[in-house]
Structures are given as C-alpha cells and as structure tokens.
Backbone bond lengths (Angstrom), bond angles and torsions (degrees), N, CA, C in turn:
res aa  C-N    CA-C-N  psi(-1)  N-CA   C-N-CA  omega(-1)  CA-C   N-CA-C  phi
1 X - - - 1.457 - - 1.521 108.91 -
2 X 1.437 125.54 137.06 1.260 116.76 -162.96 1.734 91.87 -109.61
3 X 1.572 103.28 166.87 1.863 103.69 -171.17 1.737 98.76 -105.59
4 X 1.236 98.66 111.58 1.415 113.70 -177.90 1.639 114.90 -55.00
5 X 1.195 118.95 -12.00 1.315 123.05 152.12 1.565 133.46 -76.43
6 X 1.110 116.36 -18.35 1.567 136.86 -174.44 1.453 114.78 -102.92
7 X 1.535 101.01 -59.43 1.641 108.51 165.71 1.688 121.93 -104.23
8 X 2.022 88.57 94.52 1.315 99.79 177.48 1.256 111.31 -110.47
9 X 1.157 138.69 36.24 1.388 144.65 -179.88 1.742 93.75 -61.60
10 X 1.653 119.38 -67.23 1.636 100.19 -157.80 1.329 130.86 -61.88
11 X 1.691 92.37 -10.76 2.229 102.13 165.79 1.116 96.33 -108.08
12 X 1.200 146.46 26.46 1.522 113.92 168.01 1.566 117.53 -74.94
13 X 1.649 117.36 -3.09 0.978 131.70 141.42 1.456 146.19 -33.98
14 X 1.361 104.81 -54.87 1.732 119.04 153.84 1.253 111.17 -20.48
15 X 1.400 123.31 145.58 0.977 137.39 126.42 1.741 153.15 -56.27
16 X 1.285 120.85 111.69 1.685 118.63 -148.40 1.440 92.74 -55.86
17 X 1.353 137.57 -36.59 1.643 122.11 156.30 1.571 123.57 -48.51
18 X 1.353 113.16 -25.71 1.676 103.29 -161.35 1.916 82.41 -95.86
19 X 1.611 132.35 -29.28 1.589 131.27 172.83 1.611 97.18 -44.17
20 X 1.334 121.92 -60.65 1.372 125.97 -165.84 1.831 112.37 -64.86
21 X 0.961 104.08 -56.17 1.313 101.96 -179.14 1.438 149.42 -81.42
22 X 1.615 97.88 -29.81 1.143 130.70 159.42 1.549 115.55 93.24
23 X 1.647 116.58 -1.36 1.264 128.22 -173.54 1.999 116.04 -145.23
24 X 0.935 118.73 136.72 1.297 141.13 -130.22 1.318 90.22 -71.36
25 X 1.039 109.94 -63.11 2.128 136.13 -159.41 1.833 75.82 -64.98
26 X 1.602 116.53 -79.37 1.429 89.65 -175.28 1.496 140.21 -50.97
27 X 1.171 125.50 -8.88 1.455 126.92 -163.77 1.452 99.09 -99.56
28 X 1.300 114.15 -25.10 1.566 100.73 177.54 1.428 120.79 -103.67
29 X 1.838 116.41 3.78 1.188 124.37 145.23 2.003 116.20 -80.15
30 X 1.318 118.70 6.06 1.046 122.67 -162.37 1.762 97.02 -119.71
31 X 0.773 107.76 -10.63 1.995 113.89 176.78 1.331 85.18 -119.46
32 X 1.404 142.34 -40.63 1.318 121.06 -178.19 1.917 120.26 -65.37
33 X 1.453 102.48 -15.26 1.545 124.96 172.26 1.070 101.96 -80.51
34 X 1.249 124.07 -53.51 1.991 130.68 -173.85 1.865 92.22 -61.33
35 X 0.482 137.28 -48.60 1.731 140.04 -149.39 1.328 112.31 -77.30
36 X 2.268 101.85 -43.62 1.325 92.44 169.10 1.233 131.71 -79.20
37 X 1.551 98.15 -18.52 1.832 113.71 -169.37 1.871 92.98 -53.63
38 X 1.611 91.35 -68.55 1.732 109.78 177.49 1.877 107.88 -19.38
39 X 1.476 98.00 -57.42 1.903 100.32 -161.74 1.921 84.86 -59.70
40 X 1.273 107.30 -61.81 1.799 116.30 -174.31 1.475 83.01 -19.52
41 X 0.696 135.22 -124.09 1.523 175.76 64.84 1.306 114.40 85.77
42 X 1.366 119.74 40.82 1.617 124.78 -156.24 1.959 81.90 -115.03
43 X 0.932 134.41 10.17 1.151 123.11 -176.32 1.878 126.95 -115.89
44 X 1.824 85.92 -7.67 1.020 111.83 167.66 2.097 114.64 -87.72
45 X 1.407 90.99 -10.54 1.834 89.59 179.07 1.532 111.10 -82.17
46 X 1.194 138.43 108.22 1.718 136.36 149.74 1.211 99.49 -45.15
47 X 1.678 85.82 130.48 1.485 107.94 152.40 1.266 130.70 -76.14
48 X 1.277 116.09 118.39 0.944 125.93 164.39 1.614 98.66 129.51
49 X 1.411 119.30 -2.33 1.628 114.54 -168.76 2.356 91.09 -87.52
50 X 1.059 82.51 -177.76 1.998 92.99 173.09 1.495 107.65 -74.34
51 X 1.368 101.62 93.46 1.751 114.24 168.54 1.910 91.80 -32.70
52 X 1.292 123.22 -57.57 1.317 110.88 -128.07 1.797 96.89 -103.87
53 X 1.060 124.72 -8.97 1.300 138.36 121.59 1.757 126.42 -36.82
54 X 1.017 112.74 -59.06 1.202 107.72 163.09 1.817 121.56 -56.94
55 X 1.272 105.60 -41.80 1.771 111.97 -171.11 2.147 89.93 -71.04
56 X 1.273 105.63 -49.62 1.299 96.27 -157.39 1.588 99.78 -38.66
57 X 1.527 108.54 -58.31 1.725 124.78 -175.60 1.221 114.68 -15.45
58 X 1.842 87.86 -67.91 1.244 100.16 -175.62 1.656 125.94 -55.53
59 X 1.169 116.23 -27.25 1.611 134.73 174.65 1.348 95.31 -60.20
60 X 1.285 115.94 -53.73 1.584 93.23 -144.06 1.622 99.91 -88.98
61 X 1.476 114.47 -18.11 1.495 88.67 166.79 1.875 120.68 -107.43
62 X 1.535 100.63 28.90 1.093 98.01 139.65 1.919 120.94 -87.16
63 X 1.200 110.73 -26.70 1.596 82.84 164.71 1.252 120.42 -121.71
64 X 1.063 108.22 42.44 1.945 129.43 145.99 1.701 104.12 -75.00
65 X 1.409 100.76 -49.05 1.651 102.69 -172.25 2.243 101.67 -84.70
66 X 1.239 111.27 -5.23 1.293 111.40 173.49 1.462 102.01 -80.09
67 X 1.206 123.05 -67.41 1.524 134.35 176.17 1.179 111.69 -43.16
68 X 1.409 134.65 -65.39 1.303 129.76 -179.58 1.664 111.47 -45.72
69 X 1.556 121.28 -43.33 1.467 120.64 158.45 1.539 123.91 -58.85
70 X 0.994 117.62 -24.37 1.356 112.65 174.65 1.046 113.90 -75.14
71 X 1.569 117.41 -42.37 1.788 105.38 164.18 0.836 134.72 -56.43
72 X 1.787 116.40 -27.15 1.354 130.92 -157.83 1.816 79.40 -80.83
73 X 0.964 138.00 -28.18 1.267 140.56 -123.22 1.833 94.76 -110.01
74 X 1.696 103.61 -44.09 1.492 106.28 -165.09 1.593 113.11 -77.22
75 X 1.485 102.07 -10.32 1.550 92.80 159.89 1.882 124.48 -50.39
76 X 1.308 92.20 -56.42 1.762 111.71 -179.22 1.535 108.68 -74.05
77 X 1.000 120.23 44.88 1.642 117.46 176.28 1.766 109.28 -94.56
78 X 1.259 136.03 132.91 1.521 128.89 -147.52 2.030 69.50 -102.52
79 X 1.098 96.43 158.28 1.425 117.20 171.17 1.613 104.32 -67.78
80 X 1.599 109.37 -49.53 1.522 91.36 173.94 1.088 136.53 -88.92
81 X 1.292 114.63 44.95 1.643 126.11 -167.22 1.728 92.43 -85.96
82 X 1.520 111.98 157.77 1.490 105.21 167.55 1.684 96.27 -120.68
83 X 1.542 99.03 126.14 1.724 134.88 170.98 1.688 92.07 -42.27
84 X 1.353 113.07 160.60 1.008 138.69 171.31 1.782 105.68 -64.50
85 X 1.450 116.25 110.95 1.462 111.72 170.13 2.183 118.84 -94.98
86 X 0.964 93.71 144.44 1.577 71.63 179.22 1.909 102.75 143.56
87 X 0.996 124.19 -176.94 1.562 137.81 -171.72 1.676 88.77 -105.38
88 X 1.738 116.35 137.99 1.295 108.79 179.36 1.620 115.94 -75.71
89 X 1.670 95.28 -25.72 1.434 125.46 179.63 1.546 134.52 -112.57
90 X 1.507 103.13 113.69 1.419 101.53 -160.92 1.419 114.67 -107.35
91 X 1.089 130.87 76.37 1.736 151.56 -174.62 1.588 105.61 -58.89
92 X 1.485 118.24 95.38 1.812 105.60 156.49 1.322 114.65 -132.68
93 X 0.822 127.36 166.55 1.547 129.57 168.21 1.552 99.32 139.67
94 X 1.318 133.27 -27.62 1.400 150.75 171.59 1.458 114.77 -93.53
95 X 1.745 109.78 124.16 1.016 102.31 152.14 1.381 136.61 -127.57
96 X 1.636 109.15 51.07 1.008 140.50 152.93 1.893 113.30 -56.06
97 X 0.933 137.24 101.60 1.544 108.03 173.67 1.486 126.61 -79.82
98 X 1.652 112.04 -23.55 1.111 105.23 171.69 1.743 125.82 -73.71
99 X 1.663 92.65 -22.03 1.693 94.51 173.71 1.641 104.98 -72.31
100 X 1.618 127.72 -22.90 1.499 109.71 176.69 1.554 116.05 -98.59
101 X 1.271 124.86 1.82 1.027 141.67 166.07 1.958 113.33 -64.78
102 X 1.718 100.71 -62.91 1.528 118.59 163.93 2.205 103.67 -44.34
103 X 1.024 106.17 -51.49 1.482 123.66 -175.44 1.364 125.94 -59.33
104 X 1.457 100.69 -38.39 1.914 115.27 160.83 1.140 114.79 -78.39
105 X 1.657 133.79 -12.09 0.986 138.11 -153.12 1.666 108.79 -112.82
106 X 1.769 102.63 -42.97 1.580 95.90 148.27 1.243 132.58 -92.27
107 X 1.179 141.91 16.46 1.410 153.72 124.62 1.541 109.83 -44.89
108 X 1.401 138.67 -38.72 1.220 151.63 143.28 1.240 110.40 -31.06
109 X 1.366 106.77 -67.41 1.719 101.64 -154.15 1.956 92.48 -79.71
110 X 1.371 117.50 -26.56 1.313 107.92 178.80 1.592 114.35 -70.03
111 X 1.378 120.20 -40.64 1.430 117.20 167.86 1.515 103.94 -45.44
112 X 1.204 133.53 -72.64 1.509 116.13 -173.69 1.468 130.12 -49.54
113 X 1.354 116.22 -22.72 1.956 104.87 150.36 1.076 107.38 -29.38
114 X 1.357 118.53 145.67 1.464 156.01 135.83 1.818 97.82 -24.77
115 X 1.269 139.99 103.12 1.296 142.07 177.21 1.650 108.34 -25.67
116 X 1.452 119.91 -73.87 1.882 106.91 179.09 1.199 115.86 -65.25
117 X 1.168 149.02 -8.05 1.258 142.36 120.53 1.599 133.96 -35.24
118 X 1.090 108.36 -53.36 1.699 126.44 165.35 1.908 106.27 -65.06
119 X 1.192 118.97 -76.85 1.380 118.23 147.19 1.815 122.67 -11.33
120 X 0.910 125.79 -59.16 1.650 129.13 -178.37 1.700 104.04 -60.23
121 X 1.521 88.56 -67.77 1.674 102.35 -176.38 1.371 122.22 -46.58
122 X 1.457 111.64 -43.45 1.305 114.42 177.04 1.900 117.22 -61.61
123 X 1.716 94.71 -47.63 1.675 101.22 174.28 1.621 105.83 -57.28
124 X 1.080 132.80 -26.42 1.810 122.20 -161.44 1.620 70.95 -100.60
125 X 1.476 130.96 -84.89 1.721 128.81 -130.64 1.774 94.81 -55.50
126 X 1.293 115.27 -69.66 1.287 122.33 -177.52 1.053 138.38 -42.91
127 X 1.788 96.44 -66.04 1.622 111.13 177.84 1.584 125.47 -73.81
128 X 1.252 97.36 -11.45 1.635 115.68 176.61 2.066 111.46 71.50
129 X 1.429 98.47 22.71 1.454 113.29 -169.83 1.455 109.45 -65.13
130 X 1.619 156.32 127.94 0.865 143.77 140.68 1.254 138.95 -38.90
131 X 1.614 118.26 125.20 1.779 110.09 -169.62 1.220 110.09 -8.26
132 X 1.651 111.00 -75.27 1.639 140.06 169.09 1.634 101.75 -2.80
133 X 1.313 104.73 -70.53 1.359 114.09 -153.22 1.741 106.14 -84.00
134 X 1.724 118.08 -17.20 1.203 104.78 -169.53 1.722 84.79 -86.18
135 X 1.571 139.37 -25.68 1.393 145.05 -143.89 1.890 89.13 -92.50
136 X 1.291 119.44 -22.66 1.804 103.68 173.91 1.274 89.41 -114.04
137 X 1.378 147.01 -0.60 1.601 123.79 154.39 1.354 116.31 -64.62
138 X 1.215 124.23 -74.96 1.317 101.04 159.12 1.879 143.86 -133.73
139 X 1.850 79.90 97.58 1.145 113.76 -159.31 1.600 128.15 -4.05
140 X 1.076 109.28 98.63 1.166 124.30 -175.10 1.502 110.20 -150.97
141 X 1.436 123.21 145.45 1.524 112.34 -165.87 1.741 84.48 -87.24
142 X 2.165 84.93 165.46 1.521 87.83 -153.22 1.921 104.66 -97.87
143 X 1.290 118.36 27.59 1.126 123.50 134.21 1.224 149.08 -71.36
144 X 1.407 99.18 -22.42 1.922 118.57 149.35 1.386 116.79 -57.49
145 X 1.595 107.70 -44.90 1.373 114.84 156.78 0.873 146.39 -15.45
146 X 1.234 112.50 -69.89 1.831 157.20 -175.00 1.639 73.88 -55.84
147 X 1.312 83.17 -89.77 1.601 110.60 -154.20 1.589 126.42 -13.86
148 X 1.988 94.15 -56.47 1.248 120.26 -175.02 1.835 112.22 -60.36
149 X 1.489 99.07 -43.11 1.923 106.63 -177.16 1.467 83.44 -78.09
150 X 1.019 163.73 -85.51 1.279 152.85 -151.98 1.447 122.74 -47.50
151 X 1.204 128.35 -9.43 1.291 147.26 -168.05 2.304 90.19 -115.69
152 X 1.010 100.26 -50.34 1.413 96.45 -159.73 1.634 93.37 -76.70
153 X 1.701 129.46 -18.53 1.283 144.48 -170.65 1.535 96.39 -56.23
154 X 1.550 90.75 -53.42 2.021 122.98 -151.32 1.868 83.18 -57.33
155 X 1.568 100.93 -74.64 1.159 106.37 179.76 1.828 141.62 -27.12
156 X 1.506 98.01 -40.50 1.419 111.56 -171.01 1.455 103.75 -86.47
157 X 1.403 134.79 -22.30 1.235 159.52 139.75 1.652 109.88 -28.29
158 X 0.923 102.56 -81.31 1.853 120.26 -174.91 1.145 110.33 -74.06
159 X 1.490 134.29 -12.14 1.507 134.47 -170.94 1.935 86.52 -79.58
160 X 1.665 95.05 158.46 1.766 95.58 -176.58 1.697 100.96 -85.85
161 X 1.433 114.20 169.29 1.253 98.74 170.15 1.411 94.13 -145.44
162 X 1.307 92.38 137.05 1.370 109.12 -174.29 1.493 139.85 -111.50
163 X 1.281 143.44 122.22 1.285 137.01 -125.44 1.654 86.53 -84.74
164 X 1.612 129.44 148.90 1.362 144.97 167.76 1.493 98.57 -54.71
165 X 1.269 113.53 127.05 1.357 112.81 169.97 1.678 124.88 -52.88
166 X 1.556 109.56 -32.46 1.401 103.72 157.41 1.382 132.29 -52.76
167 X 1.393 109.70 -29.87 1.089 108.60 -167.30 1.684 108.54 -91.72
168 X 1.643 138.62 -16.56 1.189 155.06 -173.67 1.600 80.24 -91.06
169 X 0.971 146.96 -48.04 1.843 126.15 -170.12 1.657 107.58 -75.48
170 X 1.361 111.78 -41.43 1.520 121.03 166.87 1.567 115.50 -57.64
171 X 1.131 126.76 -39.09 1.546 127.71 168.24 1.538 111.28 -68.01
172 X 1.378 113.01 -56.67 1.708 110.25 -168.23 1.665 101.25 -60.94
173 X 1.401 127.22 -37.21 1.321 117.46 172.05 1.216 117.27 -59.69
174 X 1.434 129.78 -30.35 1.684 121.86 -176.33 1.658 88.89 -92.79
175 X 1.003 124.71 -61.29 1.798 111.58 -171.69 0.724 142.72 -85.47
C-alpha cells in the first residue's frame, strides 16, 4: 500500500486551485481570481522576491475571502435552488480504473482534513514547496508547519479505508 502523502506523483498534476477546492469549475474560477488580484496588484510584488510564493498567498486568501462568503452566503440559500450535481473529483490521464478509483478515494480522505491541515499538505506533498516556503506563503511560523502536515500525516494514516464497492462485488465473484 503506498502513503498517499509521500507518493504524490499521480496528482502532482493538479492544480494548486483544484488542491484547494476540490472541484474543477471552481479551481479555475479560483486561479482566474488569483491572476486578476496578481495583475491588480502587480506593483506590490519585489523584484527579485518568489513570484510563485507570492501567487500562492495571493490564492489562498483569495479563497479564504471565497469561503468566508459562502458562509456568509449559505444562510440565503432559496430552498429551490438546485445543489451542485456532478463527481467532486475528476481523475483522467489513467486508464487504469482501479488506480483512479484508489485516487478519488485519497482525494476523499484528504478533503476531510481540517482545511489548514489539508492546505499545508497539499503545499509540501503536491506543490513540492519547502516548510520555508509553505511558512511565508501563508504566513504562519514554520513550526505551525511542521505541526499542521504532521497532524494531517497522523490523520491520513488512521482514517479507515475502505474498499470501492465495485471493487468488493468484483472480488467476492472471483473468491
């Protein structure tokens, strides 16, 4: 069994919008928010500091300030509104199914972290960010750091995992 924190090669693909959000349509309205804030505000970046350090920042409290509206927001939801239909997670590039099946499934167990927990892990496993660099993205000293991927480590570890129901009807027929 491989540790979905360690071996992130098959998302390192993702997008640091689609890590945060977890859904497609949002993540590319969510770098399309980072990009404009960025152009806004391109005068506030030093040269010579980490362009991509700077964009992450900017990402993540653009959807710090998305989330905080959505709550503000889920009060006023009309009863006849229609919910989002659809898969939260959209896996291609494989056509293995059990390897994208395994792949939706830890994308699963990582959506249920605690968000700055989920947030950390994704900047170090994915983005390949150094403590350093995830602790001035968003600023937080980088013993919070530590702390936070080590806590979300513990977690992804101890969470149960549970076989795809396709795949438990496909076994009991062969065994």
């Amino acid at each position: 069994m491989s540790d979905p924190v360690t071996d992130a090669s098959p998302v390192s693909a993702a997008p640091a919008g689609f890590v945060l959000t977890g859904n497609p349509v949002r993540a590319d309205d969510l770098v399309q928010d980072t990009l404009t804030r960025a152009w806004d505000k391109r005068n506030h970046w030093r040269q010579g500091s980490d362009l991509r350090a700077w964009l992450f920042t900017i990402m993540h409290n653009v959807f710090v300030n998305q989330l905080a509206a959505a709550r503000r927001d889920a009060a006023n939801v009309s009863l006849d509104a229609e919910d989002e239909n659809g898969s939260a997670f959209q896996v291609s590039g494989n056509d293995d199914p059990t390897v994208r099946i395994e792949l939706q499934e830890v994308m699963r167990q990582v959506q249920r972290l605690p968000a700055d927990q989920r947030e950390v892990l994704m900047l170090v496993a994915i983005e390949g960010m150094h403590y350093e660099e995830v602790a001035a993205t968003l600023g937080i000293p980088i013993g919070t750091v530590m702390s936070r991927l080590s806590r979300a480590r513990d977690k992804l570890r101890r969470m149960p995992t549970r076989q795809p129901l396709a795949l438990q009807t496909a076994g009991e027929r062969t065994g």
